[in-house]
VOPAGU-2260 file (C-alpha; in pm, 1 decimal, decimal comma):
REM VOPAGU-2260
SITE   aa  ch    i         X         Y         Z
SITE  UNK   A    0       0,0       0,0       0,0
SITE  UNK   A    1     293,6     227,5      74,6
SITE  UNK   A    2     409,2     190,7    -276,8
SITE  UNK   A    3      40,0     327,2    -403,0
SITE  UNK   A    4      84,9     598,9    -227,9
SITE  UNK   A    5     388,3     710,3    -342,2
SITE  UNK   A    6     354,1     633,4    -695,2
SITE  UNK   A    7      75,0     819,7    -660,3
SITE  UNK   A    8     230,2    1144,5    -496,6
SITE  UNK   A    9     534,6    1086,2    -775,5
SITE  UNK   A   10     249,0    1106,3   -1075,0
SITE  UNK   A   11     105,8    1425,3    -913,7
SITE  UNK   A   12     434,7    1597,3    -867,6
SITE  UNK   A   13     469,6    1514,4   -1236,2
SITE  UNK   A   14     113,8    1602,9   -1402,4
SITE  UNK   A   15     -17,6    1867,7   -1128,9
SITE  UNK   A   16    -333,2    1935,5   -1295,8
SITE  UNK   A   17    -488,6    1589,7   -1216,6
SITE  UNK   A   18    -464,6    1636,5    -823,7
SITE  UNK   A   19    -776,3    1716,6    -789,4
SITE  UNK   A   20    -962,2    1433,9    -992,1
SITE  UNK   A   21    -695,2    1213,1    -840,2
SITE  UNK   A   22    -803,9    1337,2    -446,2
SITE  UNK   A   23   -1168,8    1329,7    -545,2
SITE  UNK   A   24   -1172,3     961,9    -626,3
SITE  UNK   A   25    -933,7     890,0    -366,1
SITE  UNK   A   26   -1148,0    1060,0     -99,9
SITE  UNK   A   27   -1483,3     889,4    -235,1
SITE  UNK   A   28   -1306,3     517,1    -213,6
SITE  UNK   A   29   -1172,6     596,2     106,0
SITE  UNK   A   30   -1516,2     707,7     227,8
SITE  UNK   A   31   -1713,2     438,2      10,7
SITE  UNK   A   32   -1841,9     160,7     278,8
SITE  UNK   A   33   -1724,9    -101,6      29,2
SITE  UNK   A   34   -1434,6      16,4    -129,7
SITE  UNK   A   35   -1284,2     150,3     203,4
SITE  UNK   A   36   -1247,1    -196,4     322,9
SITE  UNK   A   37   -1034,5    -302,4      51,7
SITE  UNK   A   38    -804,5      -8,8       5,3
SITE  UNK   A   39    -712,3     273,2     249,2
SITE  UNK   A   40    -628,4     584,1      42,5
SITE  UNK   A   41    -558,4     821,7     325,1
SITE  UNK   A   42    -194,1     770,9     294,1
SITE  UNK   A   43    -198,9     892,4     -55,0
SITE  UNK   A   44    -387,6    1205,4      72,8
SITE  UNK   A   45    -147,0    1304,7     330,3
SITE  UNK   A   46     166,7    1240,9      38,4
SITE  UNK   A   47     -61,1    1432,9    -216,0
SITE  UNK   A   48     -61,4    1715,0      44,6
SITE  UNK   A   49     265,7    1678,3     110,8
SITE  UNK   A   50     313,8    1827,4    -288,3
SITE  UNK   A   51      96,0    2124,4    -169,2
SITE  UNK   A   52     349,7    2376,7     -10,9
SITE  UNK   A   53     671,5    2220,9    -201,7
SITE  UNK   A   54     501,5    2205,7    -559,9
SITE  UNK   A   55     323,9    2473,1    -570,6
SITE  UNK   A   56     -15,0    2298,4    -629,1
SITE  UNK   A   57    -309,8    2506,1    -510,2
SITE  UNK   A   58    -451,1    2416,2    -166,7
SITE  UNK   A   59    -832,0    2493,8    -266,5
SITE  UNK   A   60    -902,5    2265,2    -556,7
SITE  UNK   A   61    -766,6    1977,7    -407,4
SITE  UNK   A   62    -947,4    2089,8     -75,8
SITE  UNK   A   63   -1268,0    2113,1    -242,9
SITE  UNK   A   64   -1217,3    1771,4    -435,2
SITE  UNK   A   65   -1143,2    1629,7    -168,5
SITE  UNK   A   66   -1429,5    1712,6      14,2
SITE  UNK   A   67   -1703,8    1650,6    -219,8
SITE  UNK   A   68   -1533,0    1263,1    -286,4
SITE  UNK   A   69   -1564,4    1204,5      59,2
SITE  UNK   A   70   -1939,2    1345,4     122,7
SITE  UNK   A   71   -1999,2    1157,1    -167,9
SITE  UNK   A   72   -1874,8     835,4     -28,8
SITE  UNK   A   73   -2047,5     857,1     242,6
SITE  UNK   A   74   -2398,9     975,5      84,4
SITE  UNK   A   75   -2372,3     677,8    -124,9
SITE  UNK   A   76   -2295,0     463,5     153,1
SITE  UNK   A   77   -2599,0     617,7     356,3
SITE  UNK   A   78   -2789,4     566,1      21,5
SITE  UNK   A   79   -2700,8     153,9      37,9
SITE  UNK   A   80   -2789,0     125,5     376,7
SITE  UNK   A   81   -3118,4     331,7     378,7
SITE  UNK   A   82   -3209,5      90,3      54,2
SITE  UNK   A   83   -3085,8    -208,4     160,3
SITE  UNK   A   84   -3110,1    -230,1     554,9
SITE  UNK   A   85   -2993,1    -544,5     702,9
SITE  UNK   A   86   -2888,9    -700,9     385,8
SITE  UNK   A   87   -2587,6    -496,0     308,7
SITE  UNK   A   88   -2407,9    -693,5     610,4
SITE  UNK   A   89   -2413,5   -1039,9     352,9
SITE  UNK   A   90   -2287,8    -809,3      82,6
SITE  UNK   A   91   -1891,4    -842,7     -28,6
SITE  UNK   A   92   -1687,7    -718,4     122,4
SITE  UNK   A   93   -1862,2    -657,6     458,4
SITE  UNK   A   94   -1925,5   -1028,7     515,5
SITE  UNK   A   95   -1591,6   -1025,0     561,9
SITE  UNK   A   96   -1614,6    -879,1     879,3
SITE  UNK   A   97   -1930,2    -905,0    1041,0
SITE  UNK   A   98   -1875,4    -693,4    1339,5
SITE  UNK   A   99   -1806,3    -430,9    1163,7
SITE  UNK   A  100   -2183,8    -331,0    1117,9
SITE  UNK   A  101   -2275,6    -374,8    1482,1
SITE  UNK   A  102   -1995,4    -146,7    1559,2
SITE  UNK   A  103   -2109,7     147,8    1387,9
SITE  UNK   A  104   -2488,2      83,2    1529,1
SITE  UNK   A  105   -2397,5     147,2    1857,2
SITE  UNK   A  106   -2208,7     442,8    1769,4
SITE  UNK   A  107   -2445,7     587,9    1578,1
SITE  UNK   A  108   -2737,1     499,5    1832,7
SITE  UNK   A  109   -2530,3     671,8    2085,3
SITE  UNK   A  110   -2367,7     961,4    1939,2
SITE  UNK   A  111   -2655,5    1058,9    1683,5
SITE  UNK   A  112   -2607,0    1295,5    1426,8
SITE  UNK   A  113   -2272,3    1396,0    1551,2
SITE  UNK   A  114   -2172,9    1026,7    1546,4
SITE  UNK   A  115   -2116,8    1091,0    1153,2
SITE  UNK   A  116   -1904,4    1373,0    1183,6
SITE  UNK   A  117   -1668,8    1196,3    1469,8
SITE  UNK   A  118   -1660,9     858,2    1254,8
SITE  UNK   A  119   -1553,0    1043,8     967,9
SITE  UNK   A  120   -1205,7    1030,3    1097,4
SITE  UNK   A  121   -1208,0     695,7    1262,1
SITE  UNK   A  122   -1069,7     398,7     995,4
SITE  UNK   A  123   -1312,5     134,3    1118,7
SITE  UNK   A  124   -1598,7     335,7    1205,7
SITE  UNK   A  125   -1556,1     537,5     858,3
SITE  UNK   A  126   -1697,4     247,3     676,1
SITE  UNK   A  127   -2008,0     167,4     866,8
SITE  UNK   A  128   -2119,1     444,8    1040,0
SITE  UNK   A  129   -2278,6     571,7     714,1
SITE  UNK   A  130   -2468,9     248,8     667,0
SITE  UNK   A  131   -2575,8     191,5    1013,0
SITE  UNK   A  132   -2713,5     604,3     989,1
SITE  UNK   A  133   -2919,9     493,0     655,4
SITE  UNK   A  134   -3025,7     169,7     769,7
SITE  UNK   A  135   -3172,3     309,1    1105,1
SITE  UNK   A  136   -3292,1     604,3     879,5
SITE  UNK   A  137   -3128,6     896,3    1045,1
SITE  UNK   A  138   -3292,5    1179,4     941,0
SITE  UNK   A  139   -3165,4    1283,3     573,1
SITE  UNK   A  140   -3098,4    1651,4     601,7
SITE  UNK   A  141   -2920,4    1614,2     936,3
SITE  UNK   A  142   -2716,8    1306,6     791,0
SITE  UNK   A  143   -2586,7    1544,5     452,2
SITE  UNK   A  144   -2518,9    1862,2     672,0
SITE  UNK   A  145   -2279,3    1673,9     942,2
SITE  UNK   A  146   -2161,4    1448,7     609,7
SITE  UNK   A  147   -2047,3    1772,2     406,6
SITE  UNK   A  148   -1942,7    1987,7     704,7
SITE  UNK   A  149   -1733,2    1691,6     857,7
SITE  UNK   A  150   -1606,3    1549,4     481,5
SITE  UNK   A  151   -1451,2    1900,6     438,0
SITE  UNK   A  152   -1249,7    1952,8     763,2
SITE  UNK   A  153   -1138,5    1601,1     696,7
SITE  UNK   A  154   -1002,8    1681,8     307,2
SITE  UNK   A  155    -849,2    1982,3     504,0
SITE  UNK   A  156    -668,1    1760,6     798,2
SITE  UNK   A  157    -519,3    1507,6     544,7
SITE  UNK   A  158    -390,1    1767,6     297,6
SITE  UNK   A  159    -310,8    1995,4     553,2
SITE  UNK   A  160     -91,4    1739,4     750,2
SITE  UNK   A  161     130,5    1627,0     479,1
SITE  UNK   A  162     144,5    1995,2     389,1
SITE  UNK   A  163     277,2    2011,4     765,0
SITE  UNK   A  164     494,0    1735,9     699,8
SITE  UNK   A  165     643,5    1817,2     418,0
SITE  UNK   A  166     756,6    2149,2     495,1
SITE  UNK   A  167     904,7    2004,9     890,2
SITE  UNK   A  168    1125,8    1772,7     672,3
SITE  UNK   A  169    1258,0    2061,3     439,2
SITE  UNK   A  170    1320,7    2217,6     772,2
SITE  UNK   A  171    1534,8    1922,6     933,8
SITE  UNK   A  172    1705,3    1910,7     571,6
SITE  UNK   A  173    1829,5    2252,7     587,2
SITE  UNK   A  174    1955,2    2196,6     981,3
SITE  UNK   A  175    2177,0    1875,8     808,5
């Protein structure tokens, strides 16, 4: 997975203007109940914003992108388990791990409506809370508003991290 991500970063460096496509469909797969499972993109999000401040690539396409793959993810995630219910736990690759459902249930019972913002930046809970909110049929409005609002301070954290990163090790370069 390590090798993804930075053959990723290395083909952004090189063809800049497809950062943002590139951070929109790896935001959606990492927030896509199915496809998060499988592969975790948010390395490639932190090394993508790592190119930010050193490459000159602009912070508020990629941002945005960002953003609207993730609330996307998870509105199509809500979307499967407000259709599906129940069911979606015999679905690929969720059988797989079948307390993965349960999991985000409780936390979603719990926590409520701000159970989708705090799962957004919780691996395991990323993938199910979204279902469990559609199969228990939070409330739609409140469900998009805490999905868009947390999606986009999430875009920002990643990004803004490897920005972070990325500059402290030009830093500890110039002290060598």
């Amino acid at each position: 997975m390590e090798q993804f991500a930075h053959a990723l970063a290395d083909f952004v460096r090189a063809h800049q203007a497809w950062a943002a496509p590139i951070v929109f469909l790896l935001a959606f797969g990492e927030s896509l109940a199915f496809i998060s499972l499988l592969v975790p993109a948010w390395g490639a999000l932190v090394g993508i914003g790592a190119l930010i401040g050193v490459s000159g690539i602009s912070f508020f396409p990629v941002w945005i992108a960002g953003g609207l793959g993730a609330a996307l993810g998870d509105w199509v995630s809500y979307w499967f388990g407000y259709r599906y219910k129940e069911s979606v736990a015999q679905m690929w690759p969720l059988s797989r791990y079948p307390e993965l459902l349960p999991k985000g249930e409780v936390f979603v019972r719990s926590w409520g409506v701000p159970s989708i913002f705090i799962g957004r930046f919780f691996g395991p809970l990323r993938a199910s809370v979204p279902l469990a909110a559609g199969i228990f049929e939070m409330p739609y409005w409140s469900f998009q508003i805490a999905n868009f609002v947390s999606a986009l301070v999430w875009s920002a954290a990643l990004l803004l991290f490897g920005d972070v990163i990325a500059k402290l090790m030009e830093w500890i370069w110039r002290l060598l």
